[in-house]
C-alpha positions as CSV (number, residue, x, y, z in Angstrom):
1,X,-3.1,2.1,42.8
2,X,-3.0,2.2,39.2
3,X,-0.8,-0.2,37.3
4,X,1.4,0.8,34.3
5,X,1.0,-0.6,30.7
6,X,2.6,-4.0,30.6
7,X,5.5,-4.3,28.0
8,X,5.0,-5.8,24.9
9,X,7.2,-8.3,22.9
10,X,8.2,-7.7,19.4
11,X,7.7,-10.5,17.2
12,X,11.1,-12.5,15.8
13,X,10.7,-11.4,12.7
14,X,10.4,-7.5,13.6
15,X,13.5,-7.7,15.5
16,X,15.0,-8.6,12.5
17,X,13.4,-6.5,10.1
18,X,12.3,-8.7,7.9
19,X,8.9,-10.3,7.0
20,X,8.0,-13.9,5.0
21,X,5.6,-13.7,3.1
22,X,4.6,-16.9,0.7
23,X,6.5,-17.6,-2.4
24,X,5.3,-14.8,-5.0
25,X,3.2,-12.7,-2.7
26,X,5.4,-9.2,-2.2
27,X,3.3,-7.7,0.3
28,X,1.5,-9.7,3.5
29,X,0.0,-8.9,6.3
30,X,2.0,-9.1,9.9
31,X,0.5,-8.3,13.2
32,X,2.2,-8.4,16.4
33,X,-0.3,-9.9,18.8
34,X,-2.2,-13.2,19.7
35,X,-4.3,-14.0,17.8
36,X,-4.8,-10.5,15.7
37,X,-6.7,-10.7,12.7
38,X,-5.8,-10.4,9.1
39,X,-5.7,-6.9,7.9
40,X,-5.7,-5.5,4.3
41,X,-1.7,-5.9,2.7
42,X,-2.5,-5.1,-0.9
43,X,-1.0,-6.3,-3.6
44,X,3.1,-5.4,-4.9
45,X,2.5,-1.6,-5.3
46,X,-0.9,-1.6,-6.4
47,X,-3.4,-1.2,-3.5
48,X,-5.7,-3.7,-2.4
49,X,-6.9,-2.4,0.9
50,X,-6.1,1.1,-0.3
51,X,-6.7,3.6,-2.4
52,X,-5.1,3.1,-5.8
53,X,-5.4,6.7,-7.1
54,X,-7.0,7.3,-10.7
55,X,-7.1,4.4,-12.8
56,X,-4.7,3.5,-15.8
57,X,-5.4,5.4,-19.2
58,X,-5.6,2.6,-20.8
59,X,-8.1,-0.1,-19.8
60,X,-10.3,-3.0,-21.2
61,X,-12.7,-5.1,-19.5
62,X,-12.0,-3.6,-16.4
63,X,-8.1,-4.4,-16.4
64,X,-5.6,-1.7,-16.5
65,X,-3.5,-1.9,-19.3
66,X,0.4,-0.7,-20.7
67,X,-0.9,1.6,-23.6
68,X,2.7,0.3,-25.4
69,X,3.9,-3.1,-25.5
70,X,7.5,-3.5,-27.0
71,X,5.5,-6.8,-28.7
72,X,2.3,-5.8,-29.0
73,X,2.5,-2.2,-29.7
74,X,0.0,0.6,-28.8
75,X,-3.2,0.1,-27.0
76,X,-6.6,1.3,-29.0
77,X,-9.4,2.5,-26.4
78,X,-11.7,2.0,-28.1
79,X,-11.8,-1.7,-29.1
80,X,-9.2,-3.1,-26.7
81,X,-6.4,-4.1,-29.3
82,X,-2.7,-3.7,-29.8
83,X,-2.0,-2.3,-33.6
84,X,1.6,-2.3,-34.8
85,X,2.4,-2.3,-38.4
86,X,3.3,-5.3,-40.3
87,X,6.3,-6.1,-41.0
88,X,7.2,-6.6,-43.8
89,X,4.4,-4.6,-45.5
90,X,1.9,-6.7,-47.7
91,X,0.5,-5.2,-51.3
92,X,-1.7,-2.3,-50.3
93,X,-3.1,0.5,-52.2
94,X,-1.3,3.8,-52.1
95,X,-1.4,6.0,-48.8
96,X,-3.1,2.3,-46.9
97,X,-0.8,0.4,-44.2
98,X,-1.5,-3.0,-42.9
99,X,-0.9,-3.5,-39.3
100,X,-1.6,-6.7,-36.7
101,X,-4.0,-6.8,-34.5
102,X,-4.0,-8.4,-31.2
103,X,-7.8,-7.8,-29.8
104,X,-9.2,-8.6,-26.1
105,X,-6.5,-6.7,-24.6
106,X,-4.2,-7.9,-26.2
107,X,-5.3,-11.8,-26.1
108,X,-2.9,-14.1,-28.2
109,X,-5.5,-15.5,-29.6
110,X,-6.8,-12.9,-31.3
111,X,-4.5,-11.8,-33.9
112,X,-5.5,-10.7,-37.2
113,X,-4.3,-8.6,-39.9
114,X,-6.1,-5.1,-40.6
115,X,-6.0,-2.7,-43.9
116,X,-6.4,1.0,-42.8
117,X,-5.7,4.3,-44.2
118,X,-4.5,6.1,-41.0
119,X,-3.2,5.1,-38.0
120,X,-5.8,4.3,-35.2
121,X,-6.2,6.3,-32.0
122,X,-3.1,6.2,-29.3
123,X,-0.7,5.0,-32.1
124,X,2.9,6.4,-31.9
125,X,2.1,8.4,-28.8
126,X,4.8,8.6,-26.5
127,X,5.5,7.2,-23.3
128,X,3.1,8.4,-20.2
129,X,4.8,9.5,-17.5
130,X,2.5,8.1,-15.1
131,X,1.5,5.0,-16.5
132,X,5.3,4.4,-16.0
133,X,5.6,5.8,-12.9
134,X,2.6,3.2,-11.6
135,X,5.2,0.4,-13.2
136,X,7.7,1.1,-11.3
137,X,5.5,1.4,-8.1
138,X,4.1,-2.1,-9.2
139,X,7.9,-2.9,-8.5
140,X,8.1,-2.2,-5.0
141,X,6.4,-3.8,-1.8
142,X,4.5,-0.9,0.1
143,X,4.2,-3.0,3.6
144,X,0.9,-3.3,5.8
145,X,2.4,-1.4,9.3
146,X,2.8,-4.1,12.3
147,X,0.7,-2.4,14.4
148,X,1.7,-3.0,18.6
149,X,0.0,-1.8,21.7
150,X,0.3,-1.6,25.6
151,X,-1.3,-2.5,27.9
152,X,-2.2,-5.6,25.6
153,X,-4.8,-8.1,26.4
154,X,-2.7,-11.7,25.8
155,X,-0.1,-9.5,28.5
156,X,-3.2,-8.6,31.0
157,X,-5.7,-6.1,31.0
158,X,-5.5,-2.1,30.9
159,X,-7.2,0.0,33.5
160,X,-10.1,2.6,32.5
161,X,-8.4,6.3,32.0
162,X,-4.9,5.1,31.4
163,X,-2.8,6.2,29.0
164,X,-2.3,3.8,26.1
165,X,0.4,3.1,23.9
166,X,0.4,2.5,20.1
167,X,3.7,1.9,17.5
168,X,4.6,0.0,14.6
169,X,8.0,-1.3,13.2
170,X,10.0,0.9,11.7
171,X,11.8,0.5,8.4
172,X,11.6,1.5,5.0
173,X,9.2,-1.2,3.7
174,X,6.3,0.0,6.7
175,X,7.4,3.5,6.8
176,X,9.8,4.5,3.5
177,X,11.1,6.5,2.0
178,X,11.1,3.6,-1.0
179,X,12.6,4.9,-4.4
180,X,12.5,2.8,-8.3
181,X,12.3,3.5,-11.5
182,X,10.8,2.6,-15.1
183,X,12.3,3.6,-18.0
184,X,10.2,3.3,-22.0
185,X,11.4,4.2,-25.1
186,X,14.1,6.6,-23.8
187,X,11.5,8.2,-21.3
188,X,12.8,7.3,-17.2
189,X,9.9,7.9,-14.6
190,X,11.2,7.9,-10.9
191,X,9.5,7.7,-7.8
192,X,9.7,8.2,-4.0
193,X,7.5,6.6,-1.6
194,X,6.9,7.7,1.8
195,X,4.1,7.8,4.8
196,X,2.8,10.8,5.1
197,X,0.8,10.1,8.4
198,X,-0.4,6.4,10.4
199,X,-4.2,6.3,11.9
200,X,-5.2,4.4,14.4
201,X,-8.5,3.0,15.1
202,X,-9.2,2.5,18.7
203,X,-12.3,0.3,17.8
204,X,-14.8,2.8,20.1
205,X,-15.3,4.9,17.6
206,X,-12.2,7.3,17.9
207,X,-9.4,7.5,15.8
208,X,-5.8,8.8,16.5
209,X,-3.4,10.4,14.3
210,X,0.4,9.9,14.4
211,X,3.1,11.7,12.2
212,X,5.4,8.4,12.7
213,X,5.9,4.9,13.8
214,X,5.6,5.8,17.5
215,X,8.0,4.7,20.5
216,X,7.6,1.3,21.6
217,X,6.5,0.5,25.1
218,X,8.9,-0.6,27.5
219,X,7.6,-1.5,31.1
220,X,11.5,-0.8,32.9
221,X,12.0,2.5,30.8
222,X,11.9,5.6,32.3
223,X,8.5,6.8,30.9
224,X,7.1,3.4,32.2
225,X,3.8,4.3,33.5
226,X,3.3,8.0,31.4
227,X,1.6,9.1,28.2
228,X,3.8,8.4,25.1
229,X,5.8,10.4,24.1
230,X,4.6,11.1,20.4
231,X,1.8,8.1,19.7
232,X,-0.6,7.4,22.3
233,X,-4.3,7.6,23.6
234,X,-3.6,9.5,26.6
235,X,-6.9,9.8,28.0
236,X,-7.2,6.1,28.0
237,X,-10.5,4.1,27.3
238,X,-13.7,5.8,29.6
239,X,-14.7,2.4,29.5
240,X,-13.8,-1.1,30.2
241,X,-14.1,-3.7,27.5
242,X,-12.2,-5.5,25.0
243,X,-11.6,-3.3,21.4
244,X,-9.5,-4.4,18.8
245,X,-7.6,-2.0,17.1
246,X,-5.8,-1.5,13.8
247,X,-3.7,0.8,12.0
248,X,-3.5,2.5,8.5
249,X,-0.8,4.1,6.9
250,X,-1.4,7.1,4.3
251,X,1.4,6.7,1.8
252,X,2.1,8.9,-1.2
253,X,4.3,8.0,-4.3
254,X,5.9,11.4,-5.7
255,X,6.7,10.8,-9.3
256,X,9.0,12.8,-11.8
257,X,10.3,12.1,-15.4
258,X,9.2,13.8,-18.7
259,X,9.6,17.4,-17.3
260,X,6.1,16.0,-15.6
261,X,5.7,15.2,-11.8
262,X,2.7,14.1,-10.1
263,X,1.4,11.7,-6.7
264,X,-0.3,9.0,-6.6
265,X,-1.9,8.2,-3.2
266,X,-1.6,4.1,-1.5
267,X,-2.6,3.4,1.6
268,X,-1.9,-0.2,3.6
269,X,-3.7,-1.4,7.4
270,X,-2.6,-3.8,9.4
271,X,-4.5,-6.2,11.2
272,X,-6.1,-5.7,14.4
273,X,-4.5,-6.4,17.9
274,X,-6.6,-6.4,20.7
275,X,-6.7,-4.6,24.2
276,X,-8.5,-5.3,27.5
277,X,-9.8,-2.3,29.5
278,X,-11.0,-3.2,33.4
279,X,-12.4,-1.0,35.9
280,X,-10.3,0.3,38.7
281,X,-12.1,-1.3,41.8
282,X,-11.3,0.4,45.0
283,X,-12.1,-1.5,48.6
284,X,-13.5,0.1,51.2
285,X,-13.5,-1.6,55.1
């Protein structure tokens, strides 16, 4: 006779929606199994483990850059300094400014003043509308989903052909929608962050995709036993073995401000939870 998924226990600190993460690190991973392995979290909006989108406009070195500092001023391409103009003014020939440089993007240490007879490329330009709409998505924590399965293997062992069950926690943190904003020089950028879709790798190979969270699995509820109802492999594994399986949310950050609007693409994976899968033996006399 075949034997239903076991139930699964959610983790303290998804039953109270909340997740601890070490002092100045926004985004961590979580996984709710024993042992699981680390996933990628990313960093506070920005996308480690994930796709960032296109990079900055302004860059140097290989860092992203603001292209305007309130200190600073604007960002030159082209040899990685900040140019404002010096106040006050020093002697200079007629239809010549001076401004200040700060050089090695945009390096304290490398301040100097510079005579010129027009301003440099990228000076005065206004704000852009994405470059503040990635600030205010460095300001929000897109989290890793806590990805959770049944049957699961520190619970006992699955049986070959079963259905299996998949979820992660809900909330706006795993799943959104997330909003923030960023305001510059009278130009106010907001976004809205939400998962479009969650993947799940079931480590042979396959890959299934869910349009949310999924139902958690409960071994007393009435579909105890069944396919799930909107997140599962229902075919089961045609094999038996152990796989360890992870989950990857597709986020997208839907910006507007400056009569502009645009997305910018994150995505976040968990860590990986493993599931036994045995072979239904039958006894014969």
């Amino acid at each position: 006779m075949a034997v239903a998924p076991p139930t699964a226990t959610v983790a303290a600190a998804a039953r109270g929606g909340g997740v601890e993460c070490p002092i100045g690190q926004n985004d961590c991973n979580i996984w709710d199994d024993d042992p699981g392995t680390p996933g990628g979290g990313g960093n506070p909006g920005g996308g480690g483990g994930g796709n960032d989108g296109p990079a900055g406009k302004c860059q140097w070195n290989g860092r992203t850059l603001p292209c305007y500092d309130d200190v600073l001023g604007w960002f030159n391409n082209g040899d990685g300094c900040y140019y404002k103009l010096k106040q006050p003014q020093l002697p200079a020939p007629e239809g010549k400014q001076w401004y200040e440089l700060t050089c090695n993007g945009g390096d304290i240490g490398s301040i100097r003043d510079e005579l010129l007879d027009a301003p440099p490329p990228g000076f005065g330009t206004p704000p852009d509308p994405e470059e503040l709409a990635r600030r205010a998505l460095a300001s929000i924590s897109l989290l890793p989903p806590r990805a959770a399965v049944a049957p699961r293997k520190d619970k006992g062992p699955g049986l070959v052909g079963l259905p299996v069950w998949m979820w992660a926690s809900p909330g706006a943190g795993y799943f959104g929608p997330l909003t923030a904003s960023a305001s510059d020089r009278g130009l106010t950028v907001t976004i809205t962050a939400t998962v479009d879709r969650i993947v799940w790798d079931l480590g042979n190979g396959e890959q299934k995709t869910c349009d949310g969270p999924g139902t958690p699995y409960s071994a007393d509820g009435p579909q105890a036993g069944q396919p799930s109802p909107d997140c599962g492999y229902d075919s089961g594994y045609p094999r038996a073995g152990t796989y360890r399986v992870s989950a990857t949310t597709f986020w997208n950050v839907h910006w507007v401000g400056g009569d502009q609007s645009g997305d910018i693409p994150q995505t976040r994976t968990s860590g990986t939870v493993q599931i036994e899968i045995d072979e239904l033996q039958v006894v014969t006399r």
